[in-house]
C-alpha positions, 0 to 999 in steps of 0.5 A, spaced: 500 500 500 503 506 497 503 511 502 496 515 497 492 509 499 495 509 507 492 515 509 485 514 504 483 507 508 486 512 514 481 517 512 475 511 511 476 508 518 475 515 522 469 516 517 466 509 519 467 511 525 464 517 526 457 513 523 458 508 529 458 513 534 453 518 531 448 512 531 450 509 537 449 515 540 441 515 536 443 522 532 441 523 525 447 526 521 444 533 521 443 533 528 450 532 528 452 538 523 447 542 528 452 541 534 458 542 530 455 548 525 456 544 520 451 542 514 448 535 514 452 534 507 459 536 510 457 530 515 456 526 511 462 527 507 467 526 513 463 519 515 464 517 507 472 518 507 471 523 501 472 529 506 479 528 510 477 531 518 482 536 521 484 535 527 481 541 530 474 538 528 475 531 530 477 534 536 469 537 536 466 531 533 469 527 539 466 532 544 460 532 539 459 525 540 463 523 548 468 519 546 474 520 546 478 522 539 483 515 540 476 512 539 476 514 532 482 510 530 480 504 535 480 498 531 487 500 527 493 496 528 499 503 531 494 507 528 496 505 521 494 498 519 487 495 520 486 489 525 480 486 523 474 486 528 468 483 524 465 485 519 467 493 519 459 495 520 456 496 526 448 493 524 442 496 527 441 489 532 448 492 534 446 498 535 440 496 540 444 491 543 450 497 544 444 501 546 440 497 551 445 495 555 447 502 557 441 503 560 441 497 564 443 500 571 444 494 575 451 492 575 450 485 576 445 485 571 451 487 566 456 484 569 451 477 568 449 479 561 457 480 559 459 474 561 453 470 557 456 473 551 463 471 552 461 464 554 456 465 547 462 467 543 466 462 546 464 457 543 459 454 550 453 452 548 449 452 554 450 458 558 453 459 566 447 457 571 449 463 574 448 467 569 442 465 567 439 465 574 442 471 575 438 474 569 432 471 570 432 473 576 432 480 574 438 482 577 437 486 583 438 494 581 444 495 585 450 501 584 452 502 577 
């Protein structure tokens, strides 16, 4: 990859990243513009990797969405080369999902609700008893 085709899949990834923040926070893109003063079309061309983002204005983007600006470059090996973490998209089931579990306010809720996905993504067919119970338990509403 010459170093032209390095920055533009750089310039791509950040954009890609942009969307999956701006959804999971549940923003259209010209709510995103209104926030920053942008128009939605400006948005748009940052998340598709045709505009190339400045720092200042990732800097207000991150600000804009609370996250933090190395979020946008999670997901790339030392900045620069991609480690592959799925298939690249964040789905709408994921973003609910994502979404969902921020809302739960029990911490052992969470906490049995992680463990089930790890043992899901482990390969285990059944799930821990404890996690199960814990669920259906309701999990008491403890401190977060």
């Amino acid at each position: 990859m010459n170093a032209r085709q390095l920055i533009r899949a750089i310039d791509s990834h950040v954009g890609r990243r942009i969307r999956a923040r701006r959804r999971l926070m549940g923003l259209s893109q010209t709510q995103l513009a209104q926030r920053l003063g942008l128009s939605f079309q400006q948005v748009q061309k940052y998340e598709n990797g045709t505009n190339r983002v400045s720092s200042g204005t990732l800097c207000r983007i991150a600000e804009a969405l609370d996250a933090p600006v190395a979020f946008f470059f999670d997901g790339r090996e030392g900045g620069y080369r991609r480690k592959p973490v799925g298939d690249g998209r964040a789905d709408r089931l994921q973003i609910e999902v994502a979404r969902n579990f921020a809302e739960i306010r029990g911490r052992s809720a969470r906490r049995a609700i992680a463990d089930l996905v790890r043992a899901l993504v482990a390969g285990e067919s059944t799930p821990p008893a404890a996690v199960v119970r814990t669920i259906a338990d309701g999990a008491p509403a403890d401190a977060p």
